[in-house]
N, C-alpha and C positions, 0 to 999 in steps of 0.2 A: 504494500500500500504506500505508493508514493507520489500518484500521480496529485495534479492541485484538483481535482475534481471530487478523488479519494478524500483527501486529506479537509476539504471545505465542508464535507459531509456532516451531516449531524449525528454527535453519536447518539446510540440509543439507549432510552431509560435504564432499560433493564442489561445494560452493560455489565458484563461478568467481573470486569478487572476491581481490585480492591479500591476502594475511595477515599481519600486524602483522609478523612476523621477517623478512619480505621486502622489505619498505620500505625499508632503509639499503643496501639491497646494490649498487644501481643507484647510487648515489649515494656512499658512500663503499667499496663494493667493492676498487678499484684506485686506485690512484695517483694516472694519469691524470683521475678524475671530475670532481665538482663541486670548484671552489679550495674556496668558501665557502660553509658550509652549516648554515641555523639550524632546526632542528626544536621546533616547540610542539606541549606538549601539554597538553591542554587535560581534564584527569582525569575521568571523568564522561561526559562531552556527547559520547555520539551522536550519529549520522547521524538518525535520527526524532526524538529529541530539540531536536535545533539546526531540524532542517526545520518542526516544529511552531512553534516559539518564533521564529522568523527575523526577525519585527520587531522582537526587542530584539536585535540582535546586526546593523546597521549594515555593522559593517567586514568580518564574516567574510559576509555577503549580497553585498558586492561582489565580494568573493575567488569564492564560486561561482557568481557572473554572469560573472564577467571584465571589473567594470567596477571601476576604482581609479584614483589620480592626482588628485586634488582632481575628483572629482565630474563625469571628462568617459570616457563610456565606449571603453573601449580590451581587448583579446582578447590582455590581457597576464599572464591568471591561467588556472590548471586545476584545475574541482574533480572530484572524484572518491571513493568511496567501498573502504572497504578491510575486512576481516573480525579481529576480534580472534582471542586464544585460545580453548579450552579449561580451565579456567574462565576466562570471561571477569570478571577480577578484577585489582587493580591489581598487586598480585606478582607472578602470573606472566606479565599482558603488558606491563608496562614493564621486565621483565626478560628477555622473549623481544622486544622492538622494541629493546632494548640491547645485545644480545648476537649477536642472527638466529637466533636456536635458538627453538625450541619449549621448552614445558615441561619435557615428560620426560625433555629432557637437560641441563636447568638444573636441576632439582629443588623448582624456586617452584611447586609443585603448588595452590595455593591460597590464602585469606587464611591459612589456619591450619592446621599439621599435627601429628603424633604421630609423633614420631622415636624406634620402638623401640630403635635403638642409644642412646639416651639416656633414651629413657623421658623424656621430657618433652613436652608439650604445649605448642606456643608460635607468635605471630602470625609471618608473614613478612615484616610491614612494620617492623616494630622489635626481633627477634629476643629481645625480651627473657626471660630467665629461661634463654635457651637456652647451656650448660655447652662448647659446641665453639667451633671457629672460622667465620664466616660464610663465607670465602673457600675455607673445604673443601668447606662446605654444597651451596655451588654453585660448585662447581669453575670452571667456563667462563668464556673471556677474552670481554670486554668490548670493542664497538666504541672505547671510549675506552682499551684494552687496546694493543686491535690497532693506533688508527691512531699508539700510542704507539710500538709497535716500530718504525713505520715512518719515527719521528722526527717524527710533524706533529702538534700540540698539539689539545687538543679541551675544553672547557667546559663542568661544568655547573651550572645557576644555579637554585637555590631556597631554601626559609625558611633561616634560621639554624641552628632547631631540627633539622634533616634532617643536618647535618655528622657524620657518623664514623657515620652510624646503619644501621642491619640492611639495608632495602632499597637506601641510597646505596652500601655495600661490596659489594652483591651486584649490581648493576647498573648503577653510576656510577663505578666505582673505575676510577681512571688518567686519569680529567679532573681538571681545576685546578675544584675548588669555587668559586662566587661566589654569596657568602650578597646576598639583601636581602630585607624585609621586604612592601612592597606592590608590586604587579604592575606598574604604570608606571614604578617604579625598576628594576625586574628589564628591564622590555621595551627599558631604554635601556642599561641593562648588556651584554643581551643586541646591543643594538646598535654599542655600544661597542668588546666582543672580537670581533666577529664577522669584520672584516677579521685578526685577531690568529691567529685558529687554522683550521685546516677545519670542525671541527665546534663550534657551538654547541647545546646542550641547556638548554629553555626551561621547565620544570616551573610549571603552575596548580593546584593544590588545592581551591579556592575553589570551584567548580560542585558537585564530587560533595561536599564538607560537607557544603551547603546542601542537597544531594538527600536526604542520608542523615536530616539532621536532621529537614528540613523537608519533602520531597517534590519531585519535579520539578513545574515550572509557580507553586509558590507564591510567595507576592513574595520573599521569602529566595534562593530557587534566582533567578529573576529577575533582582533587581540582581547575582548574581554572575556572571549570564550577560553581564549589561550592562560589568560591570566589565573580564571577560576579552575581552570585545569592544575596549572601549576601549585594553587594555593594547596587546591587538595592533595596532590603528590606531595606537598610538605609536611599537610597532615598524618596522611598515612605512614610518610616515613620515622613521623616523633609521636606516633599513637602510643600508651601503653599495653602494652602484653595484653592481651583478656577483654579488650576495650569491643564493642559490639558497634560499625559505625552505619549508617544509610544514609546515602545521596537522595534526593528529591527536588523538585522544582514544585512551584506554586500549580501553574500552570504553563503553556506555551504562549507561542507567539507568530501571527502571518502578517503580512505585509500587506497593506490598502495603497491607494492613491489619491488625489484630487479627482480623478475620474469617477473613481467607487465610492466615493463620498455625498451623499443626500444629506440638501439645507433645509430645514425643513420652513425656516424662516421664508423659503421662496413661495411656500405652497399657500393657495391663496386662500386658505382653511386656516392659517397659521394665527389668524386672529385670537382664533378660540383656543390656544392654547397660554395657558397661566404661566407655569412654570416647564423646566426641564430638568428632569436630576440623571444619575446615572451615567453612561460613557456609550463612546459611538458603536459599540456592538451591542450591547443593552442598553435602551435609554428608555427610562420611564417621563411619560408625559401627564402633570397635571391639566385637566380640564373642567371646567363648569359642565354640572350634571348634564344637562341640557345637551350641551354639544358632544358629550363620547360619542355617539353615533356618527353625528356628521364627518367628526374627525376622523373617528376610525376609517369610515368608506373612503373619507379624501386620501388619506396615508393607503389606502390597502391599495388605491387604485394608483397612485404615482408610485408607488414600491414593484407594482406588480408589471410595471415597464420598466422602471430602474434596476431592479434587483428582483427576481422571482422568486428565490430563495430566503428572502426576508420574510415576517409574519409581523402580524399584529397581534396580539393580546388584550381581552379586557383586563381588569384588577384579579375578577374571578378566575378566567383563565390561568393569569400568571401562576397566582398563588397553585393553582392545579399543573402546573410547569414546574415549581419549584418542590413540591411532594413530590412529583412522579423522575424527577434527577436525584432530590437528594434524601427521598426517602421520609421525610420529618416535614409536617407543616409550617404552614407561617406565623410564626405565633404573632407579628405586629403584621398585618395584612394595612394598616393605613402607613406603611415607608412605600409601598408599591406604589407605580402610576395606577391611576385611571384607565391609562393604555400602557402598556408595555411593545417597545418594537426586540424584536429578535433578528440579528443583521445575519444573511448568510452569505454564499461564497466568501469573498474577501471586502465587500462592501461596507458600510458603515454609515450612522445615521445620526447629525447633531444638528444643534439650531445657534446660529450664528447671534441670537439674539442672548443665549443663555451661555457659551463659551467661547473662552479666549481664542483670539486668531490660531496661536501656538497650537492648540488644541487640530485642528484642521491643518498643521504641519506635520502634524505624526505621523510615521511610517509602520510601526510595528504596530499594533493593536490585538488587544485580546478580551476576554469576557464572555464572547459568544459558546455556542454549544459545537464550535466543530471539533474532530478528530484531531488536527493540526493543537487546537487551544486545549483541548481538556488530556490527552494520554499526555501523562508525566514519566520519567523515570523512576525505580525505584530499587538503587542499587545497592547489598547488604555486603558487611565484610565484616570478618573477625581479626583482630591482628595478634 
């Protein structure tokens, strides 16, 4: 499966592969588990992605051969592939792979939502502008929560700038933070606490930047492909003895254009639309009761020349969209639009009214339901 037709496809509900919330549970579930256990994750990089590009990435090519140890091969790694969320977007699956919950019981419904108890419009990865508390937002404890009550310490390590911020309290709270700046000091850090607590968490950013800025495959995305390669060959080389590690990513990443991009601002329905929250493959749309209909026929019928592959949703719909990916209802069904658009091929759907130019400069994009966005890696090793 590699062709772009394969890979834009939607996967399906009932996809067998394991799903991002289910990852930890084998692993640090009980007591008993793994002592030591370092999770990377590597933001961005796909399963199609990594598989495409595998000749700059060395260290993770050995991991899914099972060949490692200075270059002699040995069937001491397992790789394997795993299924993100519902939007597959960094909010709400590094807050459902930190938590084991799915979305709609965390609340991280997407990069951005519309909290009508606040009326305000604000991103999920740095909460800003938002008047409440983040720990209410999303109620739900935390693996580094839980293995807290349990008395065994847990780690997690990324930028500086990430300390006390939106996504770290709603997903990382109850680990001991360990700030460092470039990925080879982070990988030796990480190698460092590792025998110190059960769990380590290993955070990269670096891939999906570069995707977002620049596109997957271009040389930008490239060397940081190369780079998150290297960090982790430096991991594995200062792991302790016995340490239990998995590689994973968020989710993936494909590449749109100016062409695949729908304003929705141009459509002359656009009136009736209040608000926009959400991102160009998911984007939910506030409207006055009155108008969902009209709106929705207007959007079905210029998507369905633009993009044939995109959908509309009602609120009702969605929320029957987000059961049927991620298993668990929506428990806040008023963060949803009124419509929900679903962008497929490599298309994408925002309103120039609600975001920034830059926004409409991006090249990599992800959130949507296809096979390219949601198969993650998920590669295990013992050292």
């Amino acid at each position: 499966m590699n062709t772009k037709e394969s890979l834009t496809r939607f996967v399906k509900p009932d996809d067998p592969d394991l799903a991002l919330p289910q990852i930890l549970d084998g692993e640090l579930g009980d007591s008993e588990g793994t002592r030591h256990l370092v999770l990377v994750l590597i933001d961005g990089l796909g399963w199609w992605n990594l598989q495409e590009y595998l000749s700059y990435a060395p260290t993770l090519r050995r991991l899914i051969k099972g060949e490692l140890r200075d270059g002699v091969a040995q069937k001491v790694g397992e790789a394997d592939t795993a299924r993100s969320v519902f939007p597959s977007t960094t909010a709400a699956a590094i807050t459902s792979l930190l938590t084991g919950l799915a979305p709609g019981a965390h609340n991280m419904l997407s990069y951005q939502v519309f909290d009508p108890e606040v009326r305000k419009r604000f991103n999920l990865i740095s909460f800003e502008g938002y008047p409440g508390v983040v720990e209410q937002f999303q109620p739900q404890p935390t693996w580094f929560e839980r293995l807290a009550a349990r008395g065994e310490t847990s780690f997690a390590l990324g930028p500086k700038k990430f300390i006390g911020g939106g996504l770290t309290r709603a997903a990382l709270r109850g680990g001991k933070y360990v700030a460092s700046e470039s990925l080879e000091a982070r990988a030796r850090d990480a190698a460092r606490v590792a025998s110190e607590g059960r769990f380590t968490y290993y955070y990269m950013a670096e891939v999906d930047h570069a995707g977002h800025g620049h596109g997957v495959g271009s040389d930008t995305w490239l060397a940081a492909l190369e780079e998150a390669d290297r960090a982790v060959g430096v991991l594995l080389n200062e792991l302790p003895s016995g340490t239990e590690l998995i590689v994973t990513a968020d989710h993936g990443m494909l590449n749109t254009s100016a062409e695949e991009t729908y304003d929705l601002a141009t459509n002359h329905e656009s009136r009736h639309i209040v608000n926009v929250s959400g991102e160009g493959r998911v984007l939910h749309l506030r409207v006055e009761l009155q108008d969902v209909a009209i709106v929705a026929r207007t959007v079905e019928k210029a998507l369905a020349e633009f993009s044939p592959d995109s959908h509309v949703f009602t609120r009702a719909e969605a929320k029957g969209l987000f059961e049927a990916y991620n298993g668990v209802s929506v428990s806040r069904g008023d963060l949803l639009g009124d419509l929900v658009i679903v962008s497929g091929g490599s298309a994408q759907v925002l309103d120039s009214r609600f975001f920034k130019e830059q926004t409409f400069h991006m090249v990599g994009v992800h959130g949507g339901l296809s096979e390219i966005e949601m198969r993650v890696p998920l590669l295990k090793y013992r050292s």
